[in-house]
PyMOL Python script that loads the backbone (N, CA, C, O; Angstrom):
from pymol import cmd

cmd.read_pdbstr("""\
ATOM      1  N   UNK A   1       0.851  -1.178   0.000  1.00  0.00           N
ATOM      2  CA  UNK A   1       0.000   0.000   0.000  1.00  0.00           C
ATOM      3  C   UNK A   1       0.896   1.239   0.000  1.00  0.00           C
ATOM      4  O   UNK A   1       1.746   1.312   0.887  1.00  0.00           O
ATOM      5  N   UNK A   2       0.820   1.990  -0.689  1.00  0.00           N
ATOM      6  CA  UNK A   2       1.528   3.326  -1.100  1.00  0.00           C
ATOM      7  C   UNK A   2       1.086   4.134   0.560  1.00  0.00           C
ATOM      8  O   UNK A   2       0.179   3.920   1.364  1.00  0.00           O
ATOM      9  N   UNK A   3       2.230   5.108   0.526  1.00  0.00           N
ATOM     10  CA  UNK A   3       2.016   5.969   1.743  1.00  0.00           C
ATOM     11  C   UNK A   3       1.456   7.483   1.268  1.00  0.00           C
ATOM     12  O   UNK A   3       1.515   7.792   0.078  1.00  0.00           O
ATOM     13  N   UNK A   4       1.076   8.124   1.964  1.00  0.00           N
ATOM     14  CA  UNK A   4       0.567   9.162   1.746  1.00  0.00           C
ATOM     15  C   UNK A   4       1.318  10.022   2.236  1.00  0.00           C
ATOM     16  O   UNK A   4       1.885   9.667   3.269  1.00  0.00           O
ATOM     17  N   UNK A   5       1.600  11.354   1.752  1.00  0.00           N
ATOM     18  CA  UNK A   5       2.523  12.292   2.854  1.00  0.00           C
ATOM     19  C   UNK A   5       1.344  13.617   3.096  1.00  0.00           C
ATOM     20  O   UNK A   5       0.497  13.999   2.289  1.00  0.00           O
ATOM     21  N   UNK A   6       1.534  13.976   4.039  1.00  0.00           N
ATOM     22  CA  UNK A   6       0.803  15.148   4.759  1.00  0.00           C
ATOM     23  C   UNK A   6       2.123  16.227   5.333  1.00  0.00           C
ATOM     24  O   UNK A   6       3.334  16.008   5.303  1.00  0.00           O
ATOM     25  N   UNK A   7       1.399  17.415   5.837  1.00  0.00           N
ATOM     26  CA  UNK A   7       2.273  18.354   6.259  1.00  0.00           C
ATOM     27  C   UNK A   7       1.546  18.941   7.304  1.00  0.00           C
ATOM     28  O   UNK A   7       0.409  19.382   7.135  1.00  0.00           O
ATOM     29  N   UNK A   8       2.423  18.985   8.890  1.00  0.00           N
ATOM     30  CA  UNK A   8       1.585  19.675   9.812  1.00  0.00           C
ATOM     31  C   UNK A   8       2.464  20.856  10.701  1.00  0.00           C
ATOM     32  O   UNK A   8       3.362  20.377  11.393  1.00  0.00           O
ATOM     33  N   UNK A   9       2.390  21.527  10.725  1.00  0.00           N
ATOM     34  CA  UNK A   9       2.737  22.468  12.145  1.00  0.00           C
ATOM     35  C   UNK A   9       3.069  22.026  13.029  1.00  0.00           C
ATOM     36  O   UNK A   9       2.020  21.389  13.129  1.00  0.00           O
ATOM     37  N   UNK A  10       3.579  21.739  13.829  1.00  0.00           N
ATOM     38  CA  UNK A  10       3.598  21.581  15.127  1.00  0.00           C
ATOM     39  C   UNK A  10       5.311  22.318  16.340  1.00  0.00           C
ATOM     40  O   UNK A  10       6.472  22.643  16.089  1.00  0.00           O
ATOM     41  N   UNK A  11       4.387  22.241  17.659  1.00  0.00           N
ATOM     42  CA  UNK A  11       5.114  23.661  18.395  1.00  0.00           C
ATOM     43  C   UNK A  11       6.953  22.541  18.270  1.00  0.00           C
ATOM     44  O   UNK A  11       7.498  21.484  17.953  1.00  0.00           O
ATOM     45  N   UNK A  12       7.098  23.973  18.846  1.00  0.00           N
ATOM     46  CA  UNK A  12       8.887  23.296  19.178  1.00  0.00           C
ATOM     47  C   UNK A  12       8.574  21.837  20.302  1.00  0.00           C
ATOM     48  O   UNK A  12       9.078  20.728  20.121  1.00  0.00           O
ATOM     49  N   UNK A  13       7.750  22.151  21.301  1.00  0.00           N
ATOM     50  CA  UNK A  13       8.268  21.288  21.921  1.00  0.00           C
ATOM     51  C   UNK A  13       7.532  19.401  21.958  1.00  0.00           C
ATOM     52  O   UNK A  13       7.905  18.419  22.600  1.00  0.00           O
ATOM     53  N   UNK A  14       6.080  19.638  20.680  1.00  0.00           N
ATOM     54  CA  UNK A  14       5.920  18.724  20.464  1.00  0.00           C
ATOM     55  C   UNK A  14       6.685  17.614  19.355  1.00  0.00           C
ATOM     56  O   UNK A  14       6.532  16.418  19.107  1.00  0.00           O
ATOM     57  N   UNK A  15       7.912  19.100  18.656  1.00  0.00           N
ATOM     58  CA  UNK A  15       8.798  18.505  18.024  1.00  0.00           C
ATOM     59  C   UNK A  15       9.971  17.585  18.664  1.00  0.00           C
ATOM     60  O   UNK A  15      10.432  16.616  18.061  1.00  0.00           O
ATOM     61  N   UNK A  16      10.376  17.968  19.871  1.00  0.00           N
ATOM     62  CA  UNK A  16      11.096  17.776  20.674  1.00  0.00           C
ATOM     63  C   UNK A  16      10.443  15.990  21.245  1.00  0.00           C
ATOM     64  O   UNK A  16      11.134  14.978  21.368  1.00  0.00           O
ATOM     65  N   UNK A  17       9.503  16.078  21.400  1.00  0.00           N
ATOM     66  CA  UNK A  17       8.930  14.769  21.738  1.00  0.00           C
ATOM     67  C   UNK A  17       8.764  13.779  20.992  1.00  0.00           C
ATOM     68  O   UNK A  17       8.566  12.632  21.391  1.00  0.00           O
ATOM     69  N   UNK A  18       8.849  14.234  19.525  1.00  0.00           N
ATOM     70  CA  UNK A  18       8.691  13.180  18.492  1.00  0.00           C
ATOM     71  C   UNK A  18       9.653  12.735  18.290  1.00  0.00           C
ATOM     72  O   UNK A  18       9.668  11.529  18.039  1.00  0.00           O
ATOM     73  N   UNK A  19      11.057  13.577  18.301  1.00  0.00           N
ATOM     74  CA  UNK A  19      12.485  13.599  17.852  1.00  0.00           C
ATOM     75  C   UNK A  19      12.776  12.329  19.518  1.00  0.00           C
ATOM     76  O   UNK A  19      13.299  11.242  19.275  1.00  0.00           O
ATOM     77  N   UNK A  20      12.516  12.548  20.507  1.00  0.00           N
ATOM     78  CA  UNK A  20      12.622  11.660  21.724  1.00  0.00           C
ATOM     79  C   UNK A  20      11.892  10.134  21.485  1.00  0.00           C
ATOM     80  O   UNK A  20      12.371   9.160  22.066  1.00  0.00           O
ATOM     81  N   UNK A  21      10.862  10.005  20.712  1.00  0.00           N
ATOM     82  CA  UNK A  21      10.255   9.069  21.178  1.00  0.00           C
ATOM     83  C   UNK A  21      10.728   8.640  20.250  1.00  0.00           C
ATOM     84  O   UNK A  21      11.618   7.949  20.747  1.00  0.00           O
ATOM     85  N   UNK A  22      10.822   8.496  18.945  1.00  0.00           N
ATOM     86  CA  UNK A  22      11.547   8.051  17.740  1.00  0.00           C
ATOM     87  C   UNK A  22      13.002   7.487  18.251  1.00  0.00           C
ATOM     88  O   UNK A  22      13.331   6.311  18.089  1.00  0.00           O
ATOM     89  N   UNK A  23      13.579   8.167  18.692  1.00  0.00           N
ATOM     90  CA  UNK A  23      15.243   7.641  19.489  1.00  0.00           C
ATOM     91  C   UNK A  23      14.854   6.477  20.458  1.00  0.00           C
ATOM     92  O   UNK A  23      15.663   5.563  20.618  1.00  0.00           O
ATOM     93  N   UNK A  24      13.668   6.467  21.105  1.00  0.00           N
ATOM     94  CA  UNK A  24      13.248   5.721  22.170  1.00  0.00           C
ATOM     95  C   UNK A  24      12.689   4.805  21.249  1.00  0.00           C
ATOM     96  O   UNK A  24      13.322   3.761  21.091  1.00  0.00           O
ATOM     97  N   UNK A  25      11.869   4.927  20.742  1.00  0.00           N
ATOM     98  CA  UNK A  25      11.132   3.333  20.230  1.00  0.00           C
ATOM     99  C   UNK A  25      12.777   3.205  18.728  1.00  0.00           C
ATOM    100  O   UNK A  25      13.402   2.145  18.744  1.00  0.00           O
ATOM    101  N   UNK A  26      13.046   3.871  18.084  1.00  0.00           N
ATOM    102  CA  UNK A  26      13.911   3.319  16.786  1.00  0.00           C
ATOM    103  C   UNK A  26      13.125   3.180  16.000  1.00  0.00           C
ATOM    104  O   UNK A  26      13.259   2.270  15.182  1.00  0.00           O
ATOM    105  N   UNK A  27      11.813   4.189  15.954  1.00  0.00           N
ATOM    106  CA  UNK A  27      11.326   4.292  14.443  1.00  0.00           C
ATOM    107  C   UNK A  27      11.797   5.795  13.707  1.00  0.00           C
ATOM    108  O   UNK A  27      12.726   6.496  14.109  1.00  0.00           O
ATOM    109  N   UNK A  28      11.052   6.045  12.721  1.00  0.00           N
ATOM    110  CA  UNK A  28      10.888   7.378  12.269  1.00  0.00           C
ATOM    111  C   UNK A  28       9.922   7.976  12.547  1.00  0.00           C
ATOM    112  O   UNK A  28       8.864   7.356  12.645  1.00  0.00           O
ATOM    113  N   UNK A  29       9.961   9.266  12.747  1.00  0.00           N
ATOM    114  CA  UNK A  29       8.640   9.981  13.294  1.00  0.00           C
ATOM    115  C   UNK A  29       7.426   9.783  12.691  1.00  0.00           C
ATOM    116  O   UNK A  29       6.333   9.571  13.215  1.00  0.00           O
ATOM    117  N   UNK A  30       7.784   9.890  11.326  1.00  0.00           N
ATOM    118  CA  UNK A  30       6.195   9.043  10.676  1.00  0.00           C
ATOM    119  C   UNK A  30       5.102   7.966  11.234  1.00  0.00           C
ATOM    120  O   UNK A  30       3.873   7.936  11.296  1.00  0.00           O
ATOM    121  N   UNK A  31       6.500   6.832  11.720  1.00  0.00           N
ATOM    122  CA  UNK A  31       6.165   5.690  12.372  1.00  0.00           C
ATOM    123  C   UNK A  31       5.316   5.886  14.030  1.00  0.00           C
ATOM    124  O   UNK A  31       4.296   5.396  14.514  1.00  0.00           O
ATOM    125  N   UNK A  32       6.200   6.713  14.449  1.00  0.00           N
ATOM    126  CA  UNK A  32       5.739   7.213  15.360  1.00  0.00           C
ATOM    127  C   UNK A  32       4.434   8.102  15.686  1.00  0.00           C
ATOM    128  O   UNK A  32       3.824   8.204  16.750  1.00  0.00           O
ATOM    129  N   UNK A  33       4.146   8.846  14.175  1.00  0.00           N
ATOM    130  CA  UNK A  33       2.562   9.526  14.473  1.00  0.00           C
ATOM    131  C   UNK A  33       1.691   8.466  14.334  1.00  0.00           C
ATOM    132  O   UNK A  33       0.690   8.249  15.016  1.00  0.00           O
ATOM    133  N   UNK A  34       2.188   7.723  13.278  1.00  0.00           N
ATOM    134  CA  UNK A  34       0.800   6.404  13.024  1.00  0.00           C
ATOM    135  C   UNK A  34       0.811   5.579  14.314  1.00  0.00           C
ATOM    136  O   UNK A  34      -0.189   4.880  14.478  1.00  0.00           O
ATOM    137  N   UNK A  35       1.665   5.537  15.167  1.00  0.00           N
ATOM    138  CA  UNK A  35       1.191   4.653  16.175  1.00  0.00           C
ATOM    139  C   UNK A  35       0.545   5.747  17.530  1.00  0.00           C
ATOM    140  O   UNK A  35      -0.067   5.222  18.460  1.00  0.00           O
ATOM    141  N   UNK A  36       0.716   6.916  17.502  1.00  0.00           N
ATOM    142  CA  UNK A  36      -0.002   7.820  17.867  1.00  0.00           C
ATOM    143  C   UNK A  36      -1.247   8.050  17.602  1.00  0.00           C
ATOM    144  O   UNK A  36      -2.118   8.115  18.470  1.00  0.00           O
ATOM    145  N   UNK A  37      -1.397   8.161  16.661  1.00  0.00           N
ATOM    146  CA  UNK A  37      -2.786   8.325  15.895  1.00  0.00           C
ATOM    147  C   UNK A  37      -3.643   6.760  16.433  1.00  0.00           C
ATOM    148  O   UNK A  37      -4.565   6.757  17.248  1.00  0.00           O
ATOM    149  N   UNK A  38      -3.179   5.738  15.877  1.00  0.00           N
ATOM    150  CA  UNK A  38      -3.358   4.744  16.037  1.00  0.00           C
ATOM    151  C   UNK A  38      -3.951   4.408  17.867  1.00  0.00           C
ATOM    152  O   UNK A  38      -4.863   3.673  18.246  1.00  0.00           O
ATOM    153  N   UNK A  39      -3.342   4.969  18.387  1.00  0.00           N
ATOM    154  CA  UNK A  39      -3.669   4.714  20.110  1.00  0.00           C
ATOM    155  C   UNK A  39      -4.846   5.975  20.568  1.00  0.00           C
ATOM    156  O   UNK A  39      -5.587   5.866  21.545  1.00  0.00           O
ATOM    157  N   UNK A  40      -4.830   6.785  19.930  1.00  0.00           N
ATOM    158  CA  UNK A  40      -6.116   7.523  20.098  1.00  0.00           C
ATOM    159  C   UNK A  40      -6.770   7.248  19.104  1.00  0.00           C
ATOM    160  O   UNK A  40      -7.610   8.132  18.938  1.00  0.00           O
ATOM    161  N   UNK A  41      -6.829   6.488  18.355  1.00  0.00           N
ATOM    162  CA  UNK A  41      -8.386   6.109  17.638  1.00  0.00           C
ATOM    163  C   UNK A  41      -8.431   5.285  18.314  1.00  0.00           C
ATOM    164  O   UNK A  41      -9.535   5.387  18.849  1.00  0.00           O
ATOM    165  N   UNK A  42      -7.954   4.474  18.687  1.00  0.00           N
ATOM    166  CA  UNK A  42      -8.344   2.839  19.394  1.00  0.00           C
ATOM    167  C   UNK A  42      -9.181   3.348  21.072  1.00  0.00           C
ATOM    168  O   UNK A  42      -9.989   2.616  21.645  1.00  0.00           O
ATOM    169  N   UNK A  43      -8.811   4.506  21.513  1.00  0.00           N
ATOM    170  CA  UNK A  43      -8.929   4.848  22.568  1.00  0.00           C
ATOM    171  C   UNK A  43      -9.823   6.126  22.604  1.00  0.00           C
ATOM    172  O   UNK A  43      -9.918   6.826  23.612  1.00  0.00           O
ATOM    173  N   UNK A  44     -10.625   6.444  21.149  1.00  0.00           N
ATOM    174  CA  UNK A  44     -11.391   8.104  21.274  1.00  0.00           C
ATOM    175  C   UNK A  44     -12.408   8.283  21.812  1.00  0.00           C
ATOM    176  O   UNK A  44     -12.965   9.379  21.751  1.00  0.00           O
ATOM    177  N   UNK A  45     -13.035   7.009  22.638  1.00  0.00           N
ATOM    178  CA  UNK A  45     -14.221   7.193  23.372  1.00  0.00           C
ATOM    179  C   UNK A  45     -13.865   7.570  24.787  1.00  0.00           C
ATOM    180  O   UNK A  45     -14.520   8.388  25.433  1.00  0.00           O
ATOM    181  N   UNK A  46     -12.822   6.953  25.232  1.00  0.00           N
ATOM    182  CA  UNK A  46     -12.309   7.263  26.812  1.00  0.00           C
ATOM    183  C   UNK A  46     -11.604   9.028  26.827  1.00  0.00           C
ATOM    184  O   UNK A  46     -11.550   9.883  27.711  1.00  0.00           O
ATOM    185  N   UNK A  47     -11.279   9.001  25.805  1.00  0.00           N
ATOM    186  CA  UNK A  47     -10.294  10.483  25.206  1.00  0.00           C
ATOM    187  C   UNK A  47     -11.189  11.723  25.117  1.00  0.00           C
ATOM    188  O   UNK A  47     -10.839  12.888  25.308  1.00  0.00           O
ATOM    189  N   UNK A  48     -12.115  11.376  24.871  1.00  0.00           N
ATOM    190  CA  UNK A  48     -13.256  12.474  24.181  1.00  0.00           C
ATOM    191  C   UNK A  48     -14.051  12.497  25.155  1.00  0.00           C
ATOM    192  O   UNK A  48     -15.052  13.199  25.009  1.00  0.00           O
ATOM    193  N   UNK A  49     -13.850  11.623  26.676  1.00  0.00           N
ATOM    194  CA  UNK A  49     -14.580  12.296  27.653  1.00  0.00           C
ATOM    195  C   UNK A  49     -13.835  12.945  28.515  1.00  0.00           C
ATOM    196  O   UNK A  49     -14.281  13.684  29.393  1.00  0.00           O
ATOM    197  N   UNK A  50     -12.447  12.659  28.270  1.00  0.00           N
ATOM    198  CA  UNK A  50     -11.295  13.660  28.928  1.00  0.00           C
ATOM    199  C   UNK A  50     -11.542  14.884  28.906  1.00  0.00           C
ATOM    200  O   UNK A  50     -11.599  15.856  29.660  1.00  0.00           O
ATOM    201  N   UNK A  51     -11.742  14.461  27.337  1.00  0.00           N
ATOM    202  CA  UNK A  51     -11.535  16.351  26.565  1.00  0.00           C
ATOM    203  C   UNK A  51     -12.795  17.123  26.999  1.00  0.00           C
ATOM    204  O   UNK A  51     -12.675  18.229  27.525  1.00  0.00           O
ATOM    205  N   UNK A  52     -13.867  16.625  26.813  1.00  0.00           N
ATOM    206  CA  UNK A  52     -14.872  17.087  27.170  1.00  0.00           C
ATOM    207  C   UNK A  52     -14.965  17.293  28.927  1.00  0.00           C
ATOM    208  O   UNK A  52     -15.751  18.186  29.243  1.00  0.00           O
ATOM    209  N   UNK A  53     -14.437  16.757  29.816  1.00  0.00           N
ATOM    210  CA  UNK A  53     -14.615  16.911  31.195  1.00  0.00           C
ATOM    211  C   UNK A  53     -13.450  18.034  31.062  1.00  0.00           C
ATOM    212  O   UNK A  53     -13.801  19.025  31.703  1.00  0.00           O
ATOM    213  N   UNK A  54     -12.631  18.153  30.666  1.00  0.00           N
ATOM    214  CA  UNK A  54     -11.690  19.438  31.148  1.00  0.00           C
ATOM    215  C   UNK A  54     -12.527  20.441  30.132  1.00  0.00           C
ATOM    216  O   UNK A  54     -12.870  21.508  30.642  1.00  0.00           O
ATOM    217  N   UNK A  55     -12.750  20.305  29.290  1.00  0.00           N
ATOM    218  CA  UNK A  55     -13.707  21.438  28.820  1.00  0.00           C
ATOM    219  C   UNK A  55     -14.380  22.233  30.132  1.00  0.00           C
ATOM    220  O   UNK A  55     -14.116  23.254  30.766  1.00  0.00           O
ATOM    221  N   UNK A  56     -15.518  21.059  30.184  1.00  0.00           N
ATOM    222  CA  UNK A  56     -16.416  21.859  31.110  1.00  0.00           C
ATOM    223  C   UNK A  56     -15.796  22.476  32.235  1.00  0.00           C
ATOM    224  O   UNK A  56     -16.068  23.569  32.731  1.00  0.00           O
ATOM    225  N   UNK A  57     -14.653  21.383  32.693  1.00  0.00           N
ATOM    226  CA  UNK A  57     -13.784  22.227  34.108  1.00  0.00           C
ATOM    227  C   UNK A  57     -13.351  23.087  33.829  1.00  0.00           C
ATOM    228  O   UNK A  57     -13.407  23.907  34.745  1.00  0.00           O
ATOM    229  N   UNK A  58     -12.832  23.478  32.892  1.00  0.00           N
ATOM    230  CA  UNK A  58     -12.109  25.050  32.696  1.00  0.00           C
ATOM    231  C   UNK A  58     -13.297  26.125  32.410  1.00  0.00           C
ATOM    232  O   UNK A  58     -13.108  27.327  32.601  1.00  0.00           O
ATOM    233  N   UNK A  59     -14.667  25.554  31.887  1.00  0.00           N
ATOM    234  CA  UNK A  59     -15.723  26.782  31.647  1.00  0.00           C
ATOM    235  C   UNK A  59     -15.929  27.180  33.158  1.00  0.00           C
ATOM    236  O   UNK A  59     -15.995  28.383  33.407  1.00  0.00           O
ATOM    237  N   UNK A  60     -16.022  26.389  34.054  1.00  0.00           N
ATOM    238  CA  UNK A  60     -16.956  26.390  35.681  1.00  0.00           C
ATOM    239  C   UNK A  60     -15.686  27.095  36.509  1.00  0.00           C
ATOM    240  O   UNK A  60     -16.032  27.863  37.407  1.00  0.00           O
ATOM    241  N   UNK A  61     -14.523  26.949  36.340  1.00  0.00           N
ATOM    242  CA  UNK A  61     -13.804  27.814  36.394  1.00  0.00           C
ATOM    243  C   UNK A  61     -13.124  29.374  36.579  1.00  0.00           C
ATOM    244  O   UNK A  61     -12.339  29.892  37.373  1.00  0.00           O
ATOM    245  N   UNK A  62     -14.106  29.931  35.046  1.00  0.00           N
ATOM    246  CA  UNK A  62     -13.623  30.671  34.647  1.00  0.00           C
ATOM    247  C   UNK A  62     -14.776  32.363  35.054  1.00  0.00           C
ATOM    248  O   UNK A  62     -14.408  33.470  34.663  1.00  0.00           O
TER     249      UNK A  62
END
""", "prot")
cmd.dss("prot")
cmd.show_as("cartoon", "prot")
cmd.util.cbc("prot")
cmd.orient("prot")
């Protein structure tokens, strides 16, 4: 299966983490977003009530 290439932004220091975890696991960062990606899709129902509970905590908050 052919790969696809994309292009994203991201801050210095989430660069810094990719460049780490890549040294740590011995993939390439590519490798490393797809298994990123990969662990929050497998996981976007538990994730998306994270997101949504700190949502609301930071509105009640504020």
């Amino acid at each position: 299966m052919a790969k696809l290439s994309r292009t994203f932004r991201i801050s210095d220091d989430a660069n810094k983490q990719l460049l780490a975890l890549s040294s740590s696991f011995k993939e390439s960062g590519g490798e490393i977003v797809e298994r990123a990606i990969k662990l929050l899709y497998d996981n976007r129902e538990v994730e998306l009530k994270k997101d949504n509970d700190a949502r609301i905590g930071s509105l009640k908050s504020a």
